[in-house]
C-alpha positions as CSV (number, residue, x, y, z in Angstrom):
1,X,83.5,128.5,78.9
2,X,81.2,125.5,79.2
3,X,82.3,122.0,78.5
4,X,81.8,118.9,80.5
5,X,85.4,117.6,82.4
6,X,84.9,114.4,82.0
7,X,83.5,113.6,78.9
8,X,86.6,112.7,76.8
9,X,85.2,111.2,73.3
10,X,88.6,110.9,72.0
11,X,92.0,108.6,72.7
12,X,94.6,110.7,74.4
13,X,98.0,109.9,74.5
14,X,100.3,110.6,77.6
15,X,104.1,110.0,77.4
16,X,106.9,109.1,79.9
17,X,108.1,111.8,81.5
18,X,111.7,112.2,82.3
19,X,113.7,114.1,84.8
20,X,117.2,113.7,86.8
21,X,117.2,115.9,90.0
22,X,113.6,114.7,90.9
23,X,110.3,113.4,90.6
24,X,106.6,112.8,92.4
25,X,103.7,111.1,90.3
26,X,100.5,111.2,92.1
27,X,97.1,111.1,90.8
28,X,96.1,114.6,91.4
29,X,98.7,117.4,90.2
30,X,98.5,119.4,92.4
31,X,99.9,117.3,95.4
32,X,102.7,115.9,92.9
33,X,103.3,120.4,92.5
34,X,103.5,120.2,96.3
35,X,106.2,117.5,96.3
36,X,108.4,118.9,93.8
37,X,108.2,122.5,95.2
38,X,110.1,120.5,98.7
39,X,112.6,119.2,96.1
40,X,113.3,122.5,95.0
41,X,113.5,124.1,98.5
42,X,116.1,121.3,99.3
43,X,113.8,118.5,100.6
44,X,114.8,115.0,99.6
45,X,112.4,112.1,98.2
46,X,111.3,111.6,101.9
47,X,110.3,114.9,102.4
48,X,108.4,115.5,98.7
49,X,106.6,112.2,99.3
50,X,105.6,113.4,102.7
51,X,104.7,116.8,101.2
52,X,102.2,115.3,98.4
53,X,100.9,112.9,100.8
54,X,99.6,115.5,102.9
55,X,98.5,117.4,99.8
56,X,96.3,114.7,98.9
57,X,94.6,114.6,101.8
58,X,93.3,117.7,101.3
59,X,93.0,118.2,97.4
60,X,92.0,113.9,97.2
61,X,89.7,113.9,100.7
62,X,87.3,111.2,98.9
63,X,90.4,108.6,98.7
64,X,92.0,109.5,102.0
65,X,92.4,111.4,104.8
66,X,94.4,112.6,108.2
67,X,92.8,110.0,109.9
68,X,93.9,107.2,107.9
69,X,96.7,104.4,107.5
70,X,99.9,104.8,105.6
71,X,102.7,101.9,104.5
72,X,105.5,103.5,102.4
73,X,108.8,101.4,101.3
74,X,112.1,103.6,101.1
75,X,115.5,103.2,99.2
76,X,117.8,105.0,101.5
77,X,121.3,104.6,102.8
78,X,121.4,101.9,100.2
79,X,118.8,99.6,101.1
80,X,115.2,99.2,101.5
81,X,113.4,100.3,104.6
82,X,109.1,99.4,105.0
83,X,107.0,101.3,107.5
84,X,103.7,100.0,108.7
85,X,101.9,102.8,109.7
86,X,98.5,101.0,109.7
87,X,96.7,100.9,113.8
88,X,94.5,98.5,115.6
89,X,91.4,98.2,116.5
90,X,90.7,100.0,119.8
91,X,91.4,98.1,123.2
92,X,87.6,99.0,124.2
93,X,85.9,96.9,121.4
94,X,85.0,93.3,120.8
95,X,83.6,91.2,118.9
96,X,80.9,89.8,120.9
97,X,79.7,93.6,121.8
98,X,79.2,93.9,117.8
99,X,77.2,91.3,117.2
100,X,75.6,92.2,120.6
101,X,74.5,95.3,118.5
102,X,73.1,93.5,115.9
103,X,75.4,93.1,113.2
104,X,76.5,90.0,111.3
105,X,79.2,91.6,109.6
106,X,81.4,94.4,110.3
107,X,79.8,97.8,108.9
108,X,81.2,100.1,106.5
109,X,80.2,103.4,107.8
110,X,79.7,104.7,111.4
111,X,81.5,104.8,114.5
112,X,82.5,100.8,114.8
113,X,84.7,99.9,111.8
114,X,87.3,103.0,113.0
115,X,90.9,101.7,114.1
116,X,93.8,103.7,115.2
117,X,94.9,106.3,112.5
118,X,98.4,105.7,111.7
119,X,99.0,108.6,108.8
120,X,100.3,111.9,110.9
121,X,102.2,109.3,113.0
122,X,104.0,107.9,109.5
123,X,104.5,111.5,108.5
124,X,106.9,112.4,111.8
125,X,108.8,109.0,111.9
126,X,109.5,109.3,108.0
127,X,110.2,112.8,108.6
128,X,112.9,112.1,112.0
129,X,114.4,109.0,110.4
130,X,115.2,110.1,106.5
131,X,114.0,113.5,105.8
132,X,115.8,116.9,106.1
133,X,112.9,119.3,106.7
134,X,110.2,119.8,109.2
135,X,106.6,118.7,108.7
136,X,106.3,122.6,109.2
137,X,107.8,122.9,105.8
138,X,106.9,119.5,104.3
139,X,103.0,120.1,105.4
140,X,103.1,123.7,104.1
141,X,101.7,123.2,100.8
142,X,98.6,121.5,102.0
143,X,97.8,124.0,104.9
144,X,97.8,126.7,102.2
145,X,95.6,124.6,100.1
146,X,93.1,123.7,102.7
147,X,93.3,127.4,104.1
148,X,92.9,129.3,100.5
149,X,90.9,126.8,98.4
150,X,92.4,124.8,94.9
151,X,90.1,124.1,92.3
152,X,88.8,120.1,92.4
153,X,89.6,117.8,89.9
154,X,87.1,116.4,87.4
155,X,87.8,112.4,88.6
156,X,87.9,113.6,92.4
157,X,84.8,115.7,91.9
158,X,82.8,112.3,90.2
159,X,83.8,110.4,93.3
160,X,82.8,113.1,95.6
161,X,79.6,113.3,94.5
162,X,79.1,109.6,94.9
163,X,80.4,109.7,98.6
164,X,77.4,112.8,99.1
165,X,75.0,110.4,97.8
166,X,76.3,107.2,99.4
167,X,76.3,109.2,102.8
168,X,73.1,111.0,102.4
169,X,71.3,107.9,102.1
170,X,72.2,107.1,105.7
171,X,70.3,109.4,106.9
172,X,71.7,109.9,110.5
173,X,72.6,112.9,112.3
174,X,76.0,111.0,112.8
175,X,77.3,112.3,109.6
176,X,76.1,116.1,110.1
177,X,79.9,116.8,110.4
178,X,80.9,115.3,107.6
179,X,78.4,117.2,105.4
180,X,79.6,120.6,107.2
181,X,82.8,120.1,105.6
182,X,82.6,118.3,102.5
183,X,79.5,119.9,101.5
184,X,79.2,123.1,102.9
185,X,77.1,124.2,100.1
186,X,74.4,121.7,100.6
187,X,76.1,119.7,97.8
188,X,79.6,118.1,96.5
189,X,82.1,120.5,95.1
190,X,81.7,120.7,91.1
191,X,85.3,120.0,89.0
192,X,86.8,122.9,88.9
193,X,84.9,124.6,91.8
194,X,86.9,126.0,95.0
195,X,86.7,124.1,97.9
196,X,88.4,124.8,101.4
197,X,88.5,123.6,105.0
198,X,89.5,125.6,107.9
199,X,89.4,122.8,110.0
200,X,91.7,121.3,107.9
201,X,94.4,123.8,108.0
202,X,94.4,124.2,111.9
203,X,94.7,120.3,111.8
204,X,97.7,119.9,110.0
205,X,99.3,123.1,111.2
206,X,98.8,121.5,114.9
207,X,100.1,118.3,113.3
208,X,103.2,120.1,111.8
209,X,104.2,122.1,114.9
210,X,104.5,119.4,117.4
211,X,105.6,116.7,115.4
212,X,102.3,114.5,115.1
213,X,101.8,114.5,118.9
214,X,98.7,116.7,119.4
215,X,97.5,114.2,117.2
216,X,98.0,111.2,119.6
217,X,98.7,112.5,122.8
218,X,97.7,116.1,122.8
219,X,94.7,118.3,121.8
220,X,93.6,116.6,118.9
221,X,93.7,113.2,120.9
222,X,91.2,114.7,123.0
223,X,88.7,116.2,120.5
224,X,88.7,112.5,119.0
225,X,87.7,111.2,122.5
226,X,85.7,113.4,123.5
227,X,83.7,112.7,119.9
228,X,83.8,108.9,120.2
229,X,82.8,109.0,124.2
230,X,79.7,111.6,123.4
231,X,78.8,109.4,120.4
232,X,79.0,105.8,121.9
233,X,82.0,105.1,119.9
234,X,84.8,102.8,121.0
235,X,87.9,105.1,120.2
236,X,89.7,106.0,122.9
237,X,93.0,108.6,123.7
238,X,94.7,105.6,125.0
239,X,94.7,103.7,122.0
240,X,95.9,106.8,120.4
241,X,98.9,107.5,123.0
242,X,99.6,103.6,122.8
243,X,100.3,103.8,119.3
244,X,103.6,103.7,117.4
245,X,104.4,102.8,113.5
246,X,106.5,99.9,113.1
247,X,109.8,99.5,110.8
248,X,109.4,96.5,109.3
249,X,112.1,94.6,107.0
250,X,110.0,94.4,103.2
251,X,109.7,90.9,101.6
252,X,110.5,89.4,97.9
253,X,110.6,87.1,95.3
254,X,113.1,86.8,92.9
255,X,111.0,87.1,89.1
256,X,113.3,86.4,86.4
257,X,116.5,88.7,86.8
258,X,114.6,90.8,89.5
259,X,113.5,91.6,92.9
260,X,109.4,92.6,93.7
261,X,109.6,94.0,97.0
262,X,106.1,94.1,99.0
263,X,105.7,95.3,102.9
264,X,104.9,91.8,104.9
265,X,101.7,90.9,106.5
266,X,98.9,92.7,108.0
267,X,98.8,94.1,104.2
268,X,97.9,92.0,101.0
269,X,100.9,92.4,99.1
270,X,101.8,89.3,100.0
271,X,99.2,88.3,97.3
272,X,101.2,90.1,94.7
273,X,104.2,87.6,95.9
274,X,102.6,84.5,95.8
275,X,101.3,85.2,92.2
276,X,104.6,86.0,90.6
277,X,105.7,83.3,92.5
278,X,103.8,80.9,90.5
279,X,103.8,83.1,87.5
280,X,107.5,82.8,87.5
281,X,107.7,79.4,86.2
282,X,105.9,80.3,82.4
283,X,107.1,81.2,79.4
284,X,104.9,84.2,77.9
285,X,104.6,83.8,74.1
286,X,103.5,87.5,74.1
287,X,101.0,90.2,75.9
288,X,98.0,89.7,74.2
289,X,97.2,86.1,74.2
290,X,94.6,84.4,75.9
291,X,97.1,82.0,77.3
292,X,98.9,85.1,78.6
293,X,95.9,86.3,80.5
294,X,94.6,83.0,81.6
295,X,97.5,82.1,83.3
296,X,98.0,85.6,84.8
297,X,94.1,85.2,86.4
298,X,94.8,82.0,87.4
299,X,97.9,82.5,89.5
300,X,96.0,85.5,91.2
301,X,93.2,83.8,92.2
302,X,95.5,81.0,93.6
303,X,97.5,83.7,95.1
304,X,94.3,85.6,96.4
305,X,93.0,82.1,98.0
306,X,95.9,81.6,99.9
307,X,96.0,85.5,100.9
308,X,92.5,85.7,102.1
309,X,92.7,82.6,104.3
310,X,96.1,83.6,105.8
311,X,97.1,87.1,106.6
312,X,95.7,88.9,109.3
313,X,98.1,90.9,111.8
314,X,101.1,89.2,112.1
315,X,100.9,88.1,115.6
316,X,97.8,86.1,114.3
317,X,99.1,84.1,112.0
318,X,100.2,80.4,112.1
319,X,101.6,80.3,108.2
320,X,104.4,81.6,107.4
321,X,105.6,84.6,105.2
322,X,108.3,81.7,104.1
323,X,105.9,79.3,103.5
324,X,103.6,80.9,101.4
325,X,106.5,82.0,99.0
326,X,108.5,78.8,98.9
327,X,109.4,77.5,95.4
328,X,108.1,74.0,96.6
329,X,104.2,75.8,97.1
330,X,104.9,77.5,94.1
331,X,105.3,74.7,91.7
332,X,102.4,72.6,93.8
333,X,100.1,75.6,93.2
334,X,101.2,76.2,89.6
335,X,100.7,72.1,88.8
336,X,96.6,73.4,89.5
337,X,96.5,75.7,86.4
338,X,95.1,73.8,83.4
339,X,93.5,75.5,80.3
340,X,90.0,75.6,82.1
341,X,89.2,78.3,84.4
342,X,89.2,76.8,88.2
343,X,87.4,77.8,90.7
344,X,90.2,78.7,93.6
345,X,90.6,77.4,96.9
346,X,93.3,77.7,99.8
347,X,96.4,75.9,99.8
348,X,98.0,73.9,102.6
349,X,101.6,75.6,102.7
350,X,104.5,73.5,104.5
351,X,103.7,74.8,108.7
352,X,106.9,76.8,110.2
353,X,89.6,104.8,99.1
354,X,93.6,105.2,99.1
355,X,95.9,107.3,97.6
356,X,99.4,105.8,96.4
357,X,102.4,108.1,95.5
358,X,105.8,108.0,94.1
359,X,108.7,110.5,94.4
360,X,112.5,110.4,93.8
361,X,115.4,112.7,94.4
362,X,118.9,113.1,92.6
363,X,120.8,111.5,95.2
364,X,119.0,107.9,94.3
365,X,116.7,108.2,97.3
366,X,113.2,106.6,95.9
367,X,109.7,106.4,98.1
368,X,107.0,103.9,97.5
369,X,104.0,105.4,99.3
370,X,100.4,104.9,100.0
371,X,98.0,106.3,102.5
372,X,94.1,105.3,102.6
373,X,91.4,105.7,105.0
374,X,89.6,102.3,103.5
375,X,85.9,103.4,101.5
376,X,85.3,106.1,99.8
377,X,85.7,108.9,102.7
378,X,86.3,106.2,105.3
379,X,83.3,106.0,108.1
380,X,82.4,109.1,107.2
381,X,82.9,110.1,111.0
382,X,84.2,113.6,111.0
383,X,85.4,115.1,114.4
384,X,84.0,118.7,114.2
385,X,85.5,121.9,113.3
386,X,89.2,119.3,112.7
387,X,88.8,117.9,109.2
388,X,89.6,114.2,110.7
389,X,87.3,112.0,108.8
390,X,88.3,108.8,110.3
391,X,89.0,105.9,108.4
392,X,86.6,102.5,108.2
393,X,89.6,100.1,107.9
394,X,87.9,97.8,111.0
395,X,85.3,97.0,108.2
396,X,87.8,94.4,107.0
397,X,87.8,92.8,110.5
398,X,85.8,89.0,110.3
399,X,82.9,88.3,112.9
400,X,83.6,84.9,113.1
401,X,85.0,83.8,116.0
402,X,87.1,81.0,114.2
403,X,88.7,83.1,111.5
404,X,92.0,84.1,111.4
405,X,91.1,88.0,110.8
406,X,88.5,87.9,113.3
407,X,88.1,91.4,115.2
408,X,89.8,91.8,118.4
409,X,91.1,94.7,120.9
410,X,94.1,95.6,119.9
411,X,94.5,93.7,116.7
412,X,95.0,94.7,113.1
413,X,92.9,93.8,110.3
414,X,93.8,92.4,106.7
415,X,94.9,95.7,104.7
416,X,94.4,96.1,101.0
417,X,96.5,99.6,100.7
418,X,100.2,98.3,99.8
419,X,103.5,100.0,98.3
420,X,105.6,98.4,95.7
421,X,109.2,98.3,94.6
422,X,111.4,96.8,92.0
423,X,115.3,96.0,92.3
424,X,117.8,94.2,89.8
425,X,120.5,92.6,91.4
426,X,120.0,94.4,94.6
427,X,120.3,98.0,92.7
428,X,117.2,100.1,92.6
429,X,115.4,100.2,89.8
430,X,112.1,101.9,91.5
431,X,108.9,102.7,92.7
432,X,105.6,101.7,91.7
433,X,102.1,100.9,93.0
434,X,98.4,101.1,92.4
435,X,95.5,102.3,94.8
436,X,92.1,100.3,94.9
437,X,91.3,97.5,97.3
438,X,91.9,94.0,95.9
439,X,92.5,95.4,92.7
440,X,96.2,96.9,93.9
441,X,98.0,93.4,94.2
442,X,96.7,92.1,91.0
443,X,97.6,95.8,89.0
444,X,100.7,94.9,90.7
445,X,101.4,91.5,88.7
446,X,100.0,93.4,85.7
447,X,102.1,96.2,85.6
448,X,105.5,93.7,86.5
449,X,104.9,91.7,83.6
450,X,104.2,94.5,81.6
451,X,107.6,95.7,82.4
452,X,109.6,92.6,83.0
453,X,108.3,90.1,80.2
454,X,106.8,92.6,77.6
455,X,109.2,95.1,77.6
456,X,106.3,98.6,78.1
457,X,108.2,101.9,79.1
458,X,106.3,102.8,82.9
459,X,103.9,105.2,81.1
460,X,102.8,102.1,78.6
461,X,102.4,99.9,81.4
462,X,100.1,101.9,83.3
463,X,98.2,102.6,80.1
464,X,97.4,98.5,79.2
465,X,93.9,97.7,79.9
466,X,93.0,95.9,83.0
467,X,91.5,92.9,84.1
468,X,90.5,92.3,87.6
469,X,89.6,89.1,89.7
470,X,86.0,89.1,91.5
471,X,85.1,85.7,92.9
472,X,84.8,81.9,91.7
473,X,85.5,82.0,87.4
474,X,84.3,85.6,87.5
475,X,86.6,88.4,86.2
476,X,86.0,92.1,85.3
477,X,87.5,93.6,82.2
478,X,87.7,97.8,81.6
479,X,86.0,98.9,78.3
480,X,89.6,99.6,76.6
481,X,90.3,95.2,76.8
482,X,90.3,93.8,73.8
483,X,87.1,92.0,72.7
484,X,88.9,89.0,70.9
485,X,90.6,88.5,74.1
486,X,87.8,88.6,76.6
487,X,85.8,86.1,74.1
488,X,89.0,83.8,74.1
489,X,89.1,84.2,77.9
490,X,85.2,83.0,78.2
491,X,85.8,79.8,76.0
492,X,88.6,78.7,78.5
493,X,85.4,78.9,81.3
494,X,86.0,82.2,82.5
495,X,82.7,84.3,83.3
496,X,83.7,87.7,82.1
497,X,82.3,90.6,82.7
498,X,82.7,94.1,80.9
499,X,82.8,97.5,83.1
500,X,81.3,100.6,81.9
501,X,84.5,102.4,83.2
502,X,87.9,102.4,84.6
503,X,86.9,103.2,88.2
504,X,87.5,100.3,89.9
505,X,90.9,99.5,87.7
506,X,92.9,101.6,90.0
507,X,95.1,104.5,89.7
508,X,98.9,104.0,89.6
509,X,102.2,105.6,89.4
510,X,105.7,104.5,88.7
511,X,108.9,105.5,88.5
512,X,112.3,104.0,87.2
513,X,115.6,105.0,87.5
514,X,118.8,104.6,85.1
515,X,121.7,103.2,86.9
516,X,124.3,104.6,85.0
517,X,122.7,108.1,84.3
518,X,121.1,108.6,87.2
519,X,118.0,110.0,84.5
520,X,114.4,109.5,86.5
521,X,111.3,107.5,83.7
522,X,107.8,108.2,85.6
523,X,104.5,107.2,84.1
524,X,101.4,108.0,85.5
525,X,97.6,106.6,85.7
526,X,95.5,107.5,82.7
527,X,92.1,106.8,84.6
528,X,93.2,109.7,86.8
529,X,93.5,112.9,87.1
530,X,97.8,112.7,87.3
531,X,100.6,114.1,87.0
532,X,104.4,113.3,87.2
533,X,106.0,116.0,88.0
534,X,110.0,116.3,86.9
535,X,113.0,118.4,87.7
């Protein structure tokens, strides 16, 4: 039958899909398949989310990878735990070698912007600390996809083929392993066309049998090393063998009646924070007024200001997480929005290509997830015959000496990837989150008010159409925003611009959960490929 995946001429509908004994939302269905499958084996939400996580990075490799980062925030034991599964940059490099090379600004691709990978090491700890199977088990259903083959996905195949191009117009031998497993055929992958990776398989199979450590202090440490040392790279297996996810305690603000939880510094959802922060102190009218969206933009550039100035690994910084969410910064921050657009600037506070899942159990245990390996297929370094396409997350790093996030051995950059969760009076209400650089903290605020002040079920409030913050008075808006609106928006000085798709709106997944029933609400992005899958 011929017919073109992803030409859709038509509105579709999706509605929220309910369960009670469990449930994983992913953008690719297959990986959420995975997850549910470990809930029906008798894996809890820790295990399914480490099941579809691993999935993705084989039936998702354009979004992330093994050789990536991960944060995840988990309700268990009746509380809330945060990982940071994100590495540093390795002890070998600096920043004056960089620039030494040549380059003003940290590149995208290529050996130099690669940090630790902290995913297979966020698999085990989640795994020893909450779950109740193996990674042998958990990691199953991706080594049989990567060993048989599954059929990719029509937005996974578009984004594929972009990577081919993007990569191909390098034009270095570099990347030779990169195109002898994601393009085997001289080409990307078609939608619905099999694709498979040995390498892949004997990866995560290693991975699963020893726990993550052939990763960082076994075999697999030394193919990485032995690639980075033969290719003038800085990555060494003593970075690796250093390295260790951290628990971390998540942070909040209270936003009328509830708690937004976001994992502290080195990642961005600290943003998210500061924006509700300020955004806490209006009254919304309703959803679709210019007002509404004004002040929304307005407290995320603000927020974004503050955010891009400030965090950098934690050790780094010299404001404080306290600081920036005060109520007393809040109300001086929220004093700056007029009816004009402005164009934003830092505060002074008092001194003192990612993947994002969601998966819940019967039992009330709930996982916030989200694993990336930064660009589109990271650095596009791919350690042969492994499947380990390292990440580029050390692009984020500054070159300036005198910046807060400027590169150093050992340190962690700024990180965009970032896991959310909502609570009502310290009871869990869920999981959510949206992949997509510095899109994901502003989807954030979107998708909060959508639920908090405006009342959309999760599948609704994944559905509204997007705006995103650029630079300066500039905003993007997706083709589905309302023109009357984006109009409105321009006469208050905004300079808006329209997309010609959703790609770079993110791709989102939530899940709520009923108190009293127990009964599981997930929604699931419409610009993607997903799936909430429900027991």
């Amino acid at each position: 039958m011929n017919f073109e995946p992803l030409y859709n001429p038509y509105p579709s509908r999706r509605m929220t899909t309910y369960g009670r004994k469990g449930m994983v939302a992913t953008a690719q269905p297959l990986a959420a398949q995975a997850g549910l499958d470990v809930l029906k084996r008798g894996g809890n939400a820790v295990d399914a989310a480490i099941a579809a996580a691993a999935c993705l990075t084989v039936v998702e490799p354009n979004s992330n990878s093994i050789g990536g980062d991960t944060f995840a925030i988990v309700w268990a034991e009746g509380k809330l735990h945060g990982l940071n599964a994100s590495g540093p940059a390795p002890a070998a490099i600096s920043l004056e070698a960089v620039r030494a090379a040549g380059h003003e600004r940290m590149p995208g691709y290529g050996l130099l912007p690669v940090t630790v990978p902290g995913t297979p090491a966020a698999w085990a700890a989640l795994a020893e600390r909450f779950g109740r199977l193996p990674l042998t088990e958990t990691l199953r259903p991706a080594i049989e996809y990567a060993e048989d083959g599954y059929p990719v996905s029509p937005t996974i195949a578009r984004y594929w083929a972009d990577g081919f191009r993007n990569i191909g117009e390098l034009g270095d031998e570099l990347y030779a392993p990169w195109f002898a497993t994601f393009a085997p055929a001289g080409r990307a992958p078609a939608a619905g066309e099999l694709w498979r990776s040995e390498g892949h398989a004997r990866t995560l199979r290693s991975i699963a049998e020893t726990n993550a450590e052939s990763f960082y202090r076994g075999e697999l440490a030394d193919r990485i090393d032995l690639h980075f040392r033969e290719k003038g790279g800085y990555l060494r297996k003593e970075d690796l063998a250093a390295y260790r996810p951290e628990w971390v305690e998540p942070i909040h603000v209270k936003y009328k009646g509830y708690e937004a939880w976001e994992l502290p510094p080195n990642g961005q959802g600290l943003v998210a924070l500061i924006a509700l922060n300020i955004l806490k102190g209006f009254d919304h009218a309703a959803k679709d007024l210019a007002d509404t969206y004004h002040k929304q933009i307005e407290a995320v550039k603000l927020a974004f200001a503050d955010g891009l100035a400030y965090i950098t690994d934690p050790r780094h910084m010299d404001v404080s997480v306290d600081a920036l969410l005060s109520d007393a910064y809040a109300d001086e921050r929220r004093a700056l929005i007029g009816e004009r657009a402005l164009v934003p600037a830092p505060g002074e506070p008092p001194t003192g290509g990612t993947v994002y899942l969601a998966a819940a159990d019967g039992e009330g245990n709930m996982v916030s997830f989200i694993q990336s390996h930064a660009g589109d297929f990271g650095s596009a370094i791919v350690v042969p015959g492994t499947g380990i396409c390292l990440q580029n997350r050390g692009s984020g790093f500054s070159l300036n000496p005198d910046h807060r996030n400027a590169l150093a051995p050992g340190k962690k950059t700024f990180h965009t990837i970032i896991p959310g969760f909502l609570t009502k009076n310290g009871v869990p209400v869920g999981p959510f989150g949206v992949m997509c650089g510095s899109i994901q903290p502003q989807a954030h605020v979107q998708l909060l008010l959508n639920t908090i002040d405006f009342g959309l079920n999760p599948q609704a409030a994944l559905d509204a159409p997007r705006w995103r913050w650029v630079r300066d008075t500039v905003i993007e808006v997706e083709p589905g925003f309302p023109d009357h609106l984006a109009q409105a928006l321009a006469r208050k000085g905004h300079t808006v611009q329209r997309a010609l798709d959703v790609g770079m709106f993110g791709r989102g997944q939530i899940i709520w959960r009923d108190p009293a029933s127990g009964v599981l609400a997930g929604g699931t992005e419409p610009r993607a490929d997903g799936e909430v899958a429900a027991w």
